[in-house]
BANU-449035 format. One record per residue (C-alpha): residue number from 1; residue in one letter; chain; x negated, y, z. Coordinates in Angstrom, 2 decimals, decimal comma. Layout:
REM BANU-449035
+-----+------+-------+---------+---------+---------+
:  nr : rest : kette :      xx :      yy :      zz :
+-----+------+-------+---------+---------+---------+
: NUM :    A :     A :       X :       Y :       Z :
...
+-----+------+-------+---------+---------+---------+
//
This chain:
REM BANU-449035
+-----+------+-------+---------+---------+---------+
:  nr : rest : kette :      xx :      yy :      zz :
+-----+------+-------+---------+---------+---------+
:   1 :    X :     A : -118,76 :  130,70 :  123,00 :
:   2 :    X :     A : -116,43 :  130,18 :  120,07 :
:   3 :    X :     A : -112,36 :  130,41 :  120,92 :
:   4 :    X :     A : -110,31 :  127,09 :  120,94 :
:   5 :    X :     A : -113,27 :  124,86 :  119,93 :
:   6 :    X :     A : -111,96 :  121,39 :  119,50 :
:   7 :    X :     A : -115,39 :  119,40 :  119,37 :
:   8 :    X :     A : -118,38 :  119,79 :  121,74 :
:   9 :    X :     A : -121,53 :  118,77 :  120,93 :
:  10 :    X :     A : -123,87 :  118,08 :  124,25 :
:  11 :    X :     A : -127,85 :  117,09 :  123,30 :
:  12 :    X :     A : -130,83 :  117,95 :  124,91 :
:  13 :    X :     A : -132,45 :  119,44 :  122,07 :
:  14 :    X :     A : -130,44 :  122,73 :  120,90 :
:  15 :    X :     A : -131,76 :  122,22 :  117,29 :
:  16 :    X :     A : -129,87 :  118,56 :  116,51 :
:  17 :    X :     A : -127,01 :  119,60 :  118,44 :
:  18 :    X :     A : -126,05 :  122,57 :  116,42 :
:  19 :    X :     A : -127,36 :  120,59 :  113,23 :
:  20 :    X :     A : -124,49 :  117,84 :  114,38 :
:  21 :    X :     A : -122,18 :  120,98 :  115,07 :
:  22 :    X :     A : -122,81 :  122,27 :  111,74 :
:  23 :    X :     A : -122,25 :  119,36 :  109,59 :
:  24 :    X :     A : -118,65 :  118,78 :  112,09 :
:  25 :    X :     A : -117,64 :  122,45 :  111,11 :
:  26 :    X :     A : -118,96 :  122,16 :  107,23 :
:  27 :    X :     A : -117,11 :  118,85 :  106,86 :
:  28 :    X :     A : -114,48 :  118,36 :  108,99 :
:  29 :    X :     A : -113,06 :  122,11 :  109,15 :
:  30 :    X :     A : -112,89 :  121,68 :  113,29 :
:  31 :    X :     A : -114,53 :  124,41 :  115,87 :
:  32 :    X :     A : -117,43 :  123,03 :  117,35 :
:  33 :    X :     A : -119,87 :  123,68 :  119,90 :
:  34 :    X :     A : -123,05 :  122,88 :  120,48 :
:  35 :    X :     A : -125,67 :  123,32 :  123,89 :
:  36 :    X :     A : -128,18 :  121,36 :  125,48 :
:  37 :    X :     A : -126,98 :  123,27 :  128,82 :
:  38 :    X :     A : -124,92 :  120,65 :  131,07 :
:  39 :    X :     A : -123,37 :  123,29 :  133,27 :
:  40 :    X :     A : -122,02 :  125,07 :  129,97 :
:  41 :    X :     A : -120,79 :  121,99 :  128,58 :
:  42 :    X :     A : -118,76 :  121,21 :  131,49 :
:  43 :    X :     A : -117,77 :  124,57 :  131,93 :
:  44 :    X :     A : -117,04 :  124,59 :  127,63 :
:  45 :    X :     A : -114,76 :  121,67 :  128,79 :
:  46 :    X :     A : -112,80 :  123,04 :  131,34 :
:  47 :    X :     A : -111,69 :  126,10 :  129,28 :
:  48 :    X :     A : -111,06 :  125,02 :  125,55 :
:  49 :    X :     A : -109,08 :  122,06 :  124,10 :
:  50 :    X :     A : -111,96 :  119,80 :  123,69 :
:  51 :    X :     A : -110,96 :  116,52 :  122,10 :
:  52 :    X :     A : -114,00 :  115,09 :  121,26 :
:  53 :    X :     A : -117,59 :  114,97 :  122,97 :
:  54 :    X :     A : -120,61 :  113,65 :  121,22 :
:  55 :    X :     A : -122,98 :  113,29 :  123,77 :
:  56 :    X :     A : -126,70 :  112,47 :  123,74 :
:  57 :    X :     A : -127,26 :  109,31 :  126,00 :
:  58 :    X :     A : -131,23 :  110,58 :  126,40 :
:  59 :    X :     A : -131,08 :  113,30 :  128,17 :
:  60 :    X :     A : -132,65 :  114,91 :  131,70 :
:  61 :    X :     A : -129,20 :  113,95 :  133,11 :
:  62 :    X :     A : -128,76 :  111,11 :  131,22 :
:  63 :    X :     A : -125,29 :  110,79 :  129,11 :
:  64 :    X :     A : -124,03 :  108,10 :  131,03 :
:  65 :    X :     A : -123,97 :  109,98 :  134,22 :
:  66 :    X :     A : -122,49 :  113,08 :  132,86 :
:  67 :    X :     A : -119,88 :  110,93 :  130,77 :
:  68 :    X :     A : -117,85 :  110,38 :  134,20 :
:  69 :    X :     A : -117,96 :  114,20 :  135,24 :
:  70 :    X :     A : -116,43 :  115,29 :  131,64 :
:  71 :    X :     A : -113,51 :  112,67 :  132,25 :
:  72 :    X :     A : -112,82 :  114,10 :  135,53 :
:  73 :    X :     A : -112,60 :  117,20 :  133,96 :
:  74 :    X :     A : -110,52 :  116,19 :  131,07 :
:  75 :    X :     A : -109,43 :  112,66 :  131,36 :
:  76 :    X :     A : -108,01 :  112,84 :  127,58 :
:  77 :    X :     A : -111,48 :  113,55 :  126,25 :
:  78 :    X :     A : -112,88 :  111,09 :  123,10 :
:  79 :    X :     A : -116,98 :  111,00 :  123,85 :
:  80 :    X :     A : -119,19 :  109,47 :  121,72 :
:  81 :    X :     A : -122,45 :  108,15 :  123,07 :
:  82 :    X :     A : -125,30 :  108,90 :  120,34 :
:  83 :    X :     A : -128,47 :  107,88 :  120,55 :
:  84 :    X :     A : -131,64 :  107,16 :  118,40 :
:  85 :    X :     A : -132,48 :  104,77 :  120,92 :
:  86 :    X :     A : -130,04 :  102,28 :  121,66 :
:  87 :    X :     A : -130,77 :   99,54 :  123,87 :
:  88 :    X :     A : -128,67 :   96,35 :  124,73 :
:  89 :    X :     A : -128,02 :   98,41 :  128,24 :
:  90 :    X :     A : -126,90 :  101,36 :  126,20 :
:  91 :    X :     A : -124,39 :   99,33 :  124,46 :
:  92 :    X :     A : -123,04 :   97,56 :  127,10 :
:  93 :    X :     A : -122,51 :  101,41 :  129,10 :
:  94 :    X :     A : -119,96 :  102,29 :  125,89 :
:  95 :    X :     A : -118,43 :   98,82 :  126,48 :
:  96 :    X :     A : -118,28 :   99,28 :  130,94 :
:  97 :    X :     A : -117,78 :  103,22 :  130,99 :
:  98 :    X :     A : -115,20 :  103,50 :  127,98 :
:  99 :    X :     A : -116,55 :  105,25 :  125,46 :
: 100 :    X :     A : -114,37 :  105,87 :  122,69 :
: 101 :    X :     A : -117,34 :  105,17 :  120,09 :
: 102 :    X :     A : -121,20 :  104,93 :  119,54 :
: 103 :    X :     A : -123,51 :  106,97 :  117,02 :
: 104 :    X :     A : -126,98 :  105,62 :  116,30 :
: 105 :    X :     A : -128,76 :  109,29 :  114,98 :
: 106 :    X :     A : -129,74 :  107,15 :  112,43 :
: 107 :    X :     A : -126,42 :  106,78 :  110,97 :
: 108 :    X :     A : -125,07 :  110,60 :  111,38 :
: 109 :    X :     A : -123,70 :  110,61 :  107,78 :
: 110 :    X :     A : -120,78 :  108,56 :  109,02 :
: 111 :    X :     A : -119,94 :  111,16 :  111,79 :
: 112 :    X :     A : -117,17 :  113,11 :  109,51 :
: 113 :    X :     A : -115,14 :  109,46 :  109,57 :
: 114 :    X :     A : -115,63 :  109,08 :  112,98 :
: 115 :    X :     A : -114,85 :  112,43 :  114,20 :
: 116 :    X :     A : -111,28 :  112,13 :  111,92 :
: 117 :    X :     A : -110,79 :  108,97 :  113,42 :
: 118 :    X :     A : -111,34 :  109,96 :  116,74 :
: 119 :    X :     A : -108,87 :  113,16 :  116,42 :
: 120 :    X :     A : -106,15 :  111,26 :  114,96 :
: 121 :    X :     A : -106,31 :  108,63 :  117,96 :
: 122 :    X :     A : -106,76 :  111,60 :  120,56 :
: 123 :    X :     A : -103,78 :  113,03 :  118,69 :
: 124 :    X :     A : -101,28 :  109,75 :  119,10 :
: 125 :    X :     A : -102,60 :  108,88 :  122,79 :
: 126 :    X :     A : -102,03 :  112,97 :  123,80 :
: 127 :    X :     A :  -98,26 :  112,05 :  121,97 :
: 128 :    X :     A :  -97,63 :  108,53 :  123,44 :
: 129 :    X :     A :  -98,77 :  109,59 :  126,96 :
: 130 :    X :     A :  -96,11 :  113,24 :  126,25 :
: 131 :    X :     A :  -93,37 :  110,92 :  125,32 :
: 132 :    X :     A :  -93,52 :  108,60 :  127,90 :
: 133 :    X :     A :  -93,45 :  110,41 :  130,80 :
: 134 :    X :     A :  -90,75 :  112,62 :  130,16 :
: 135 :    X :     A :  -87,21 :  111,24 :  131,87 :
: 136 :    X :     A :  -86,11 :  111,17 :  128,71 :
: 137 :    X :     A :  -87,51 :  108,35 :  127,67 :
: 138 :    X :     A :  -87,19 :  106,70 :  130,54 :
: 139 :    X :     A :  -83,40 :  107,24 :  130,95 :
: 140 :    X :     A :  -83,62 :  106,57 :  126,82 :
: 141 :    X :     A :  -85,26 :  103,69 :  127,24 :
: 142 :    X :     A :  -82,74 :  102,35 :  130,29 :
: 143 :    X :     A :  -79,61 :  103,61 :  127,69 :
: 144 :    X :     A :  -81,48 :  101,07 :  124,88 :
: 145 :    X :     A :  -80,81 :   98,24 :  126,84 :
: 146 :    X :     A :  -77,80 :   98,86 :  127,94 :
: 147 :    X :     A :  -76,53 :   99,75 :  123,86 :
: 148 :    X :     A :  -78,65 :   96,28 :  123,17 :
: 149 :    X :     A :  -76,24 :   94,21 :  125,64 :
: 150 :    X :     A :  -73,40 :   96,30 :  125,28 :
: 151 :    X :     A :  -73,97 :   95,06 :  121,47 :
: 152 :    X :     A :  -74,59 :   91,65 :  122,11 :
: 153 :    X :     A :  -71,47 :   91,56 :  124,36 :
: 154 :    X :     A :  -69,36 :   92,76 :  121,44 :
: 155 :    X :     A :  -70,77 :   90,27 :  119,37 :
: 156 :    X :     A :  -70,31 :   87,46 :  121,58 :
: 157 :    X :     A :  -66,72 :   88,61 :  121,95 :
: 158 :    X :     A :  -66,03 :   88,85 :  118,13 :
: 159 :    X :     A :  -67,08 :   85,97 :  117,53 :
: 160 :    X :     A :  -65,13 :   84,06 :  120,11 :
: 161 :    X :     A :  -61,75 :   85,75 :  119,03 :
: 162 :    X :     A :  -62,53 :   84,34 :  115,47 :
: 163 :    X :     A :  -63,27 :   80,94 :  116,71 :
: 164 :    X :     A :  -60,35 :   81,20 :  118,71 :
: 165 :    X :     A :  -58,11 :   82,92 :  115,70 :
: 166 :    X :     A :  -59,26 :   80,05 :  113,57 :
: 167 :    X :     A :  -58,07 :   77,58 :  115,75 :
: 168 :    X :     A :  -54,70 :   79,19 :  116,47 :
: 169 :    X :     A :  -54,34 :   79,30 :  112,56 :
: 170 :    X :     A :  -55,45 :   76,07 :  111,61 :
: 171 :    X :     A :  -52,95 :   74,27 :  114,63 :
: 172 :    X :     A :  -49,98 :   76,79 :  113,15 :
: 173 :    X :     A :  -51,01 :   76,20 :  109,16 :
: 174 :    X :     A :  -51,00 :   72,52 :  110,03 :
: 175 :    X :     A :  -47,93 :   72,51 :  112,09 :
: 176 :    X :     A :  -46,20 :   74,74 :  108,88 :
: 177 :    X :     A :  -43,79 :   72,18 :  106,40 :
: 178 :    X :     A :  -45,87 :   71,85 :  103,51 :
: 179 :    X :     A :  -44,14 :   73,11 :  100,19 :
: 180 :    X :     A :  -44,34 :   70,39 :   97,44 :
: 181 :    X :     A :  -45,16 :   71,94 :   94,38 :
: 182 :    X :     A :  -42,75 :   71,36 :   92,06 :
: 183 :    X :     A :  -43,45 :   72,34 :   88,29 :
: 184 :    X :     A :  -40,27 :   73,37 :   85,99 :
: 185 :    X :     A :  -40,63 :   72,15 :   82,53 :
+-----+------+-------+---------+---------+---------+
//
C-alpha cells in the first residue's frame, strides 16, 4: 500500500478500480488506491488520510452497506457512489445516506472535476469544523458581540450628546444679543 494516499478507490473488479486510480493519479496529481478487497479498504481507511472514496454501489457487499462502515471509520470522508447501473433506488440512497456525489461509469471523464471539487469542500469542512471548535472562537465569537454592542452603545451615546449639544447651542445662540451689522462707508 502506497504512503499518505489521499483517494481510495473501492470496486469489485481490480481492473476498473486501478483504471479509475490511474486516471486520479495521471490527472489530478493525488495518491490513490485502488482494491476490490473490503477488509483492505477499510483497513486503507483507518491508516491514511483518505479524503475521498469512490465506491462501486454493485458489489458482493453492496456500496450502500459498506458506505456507513467507512463513515464510522472516518466520519470526514467524501464517497462517491459510482455505478453503471443506476436505478431510481440508487439515487435516492446518495440522496438518504449522504453521499457527497454520484458517478455514472459512463461519465468517468468528468471524475478529475469532481475529485477537485470534492477535495476543496473536504478541505473547507476539515477547516470550518477546526475553527469552530476551538475556545477560541467561541470566546471570539462571545468578545464579537460584546465589541458589536459596546459599539452601538458608543454610538447611541454620541449621538445623543450632539443632539443634546445642539440644543444647548441653539437655546444659548438664540438667547446671545444679536450684533446689527453695521457697514462704514
Amino acid at each position: 500500500m502506497k504512503s499518505k494516499i489521499e483517494i481510495l478507490v473501492i470496486d469489485d473488479n481490480q481492473e476498473t478500480a486501478q483504471s479509475y486510480s490511474d486516471l486520479i493519479s495521471t490527472y489530478c496529481n493525488l495518491e490513490s488506491f485502488a482494491t476490490s478487497d473490503i477488509n483492505l479498504a477499510f483497513k486503507c481507511v483507518s491508516e491514511n488520510p483518505i479524503k475521498i472514496v469512490l465506491l462501486d454501489e454493485r458489489m458482493p457487499t453492496p456500496g450502500h452497506e459498506v458506505f456507513p462502515m467507512l463513515k464510522n471509520i472516518n466520519p470526514n470522508l467524501k464517497i462517491v457512489m459510482v455505478t453503471g447501473e443506476a436505478s431510481a433506488e440508487d439515487i435516492l440512497k446518495v440522496d438518504s445516506l449522504g453521499y457527497a456525489a454520484k458517478l455514472h461509469k459512463n461519465n468517468i471523464v468528468n471524475l478529475p472535476s469532481l475529485i477537485y471539487r470534492l477535495c476543496a469542500e473536504y478541505e473547507t469542512d476539515l477547516i470550518k469544523k477546526v475553527a469552530t471548535s476551538t475556545p477560541f472562537y467561541k470566546e471570539w465569537k462571545l468578545n464579537f458581540f460584546i465589541l458589536v454592542a459596546l459599539v452601538i452603545i458608543c454610538l447611541i451615546i454620541k449621538i445623543s450628546t450632539m443632539i443634546l449639544l445642539n440644543n444647548i447651542n441653539g437655546k444659548q445662540l438664540n438667547e446671545l444679543p444679536r450684533v446689527k451689522n453695521s457697514t462704514k462707508k
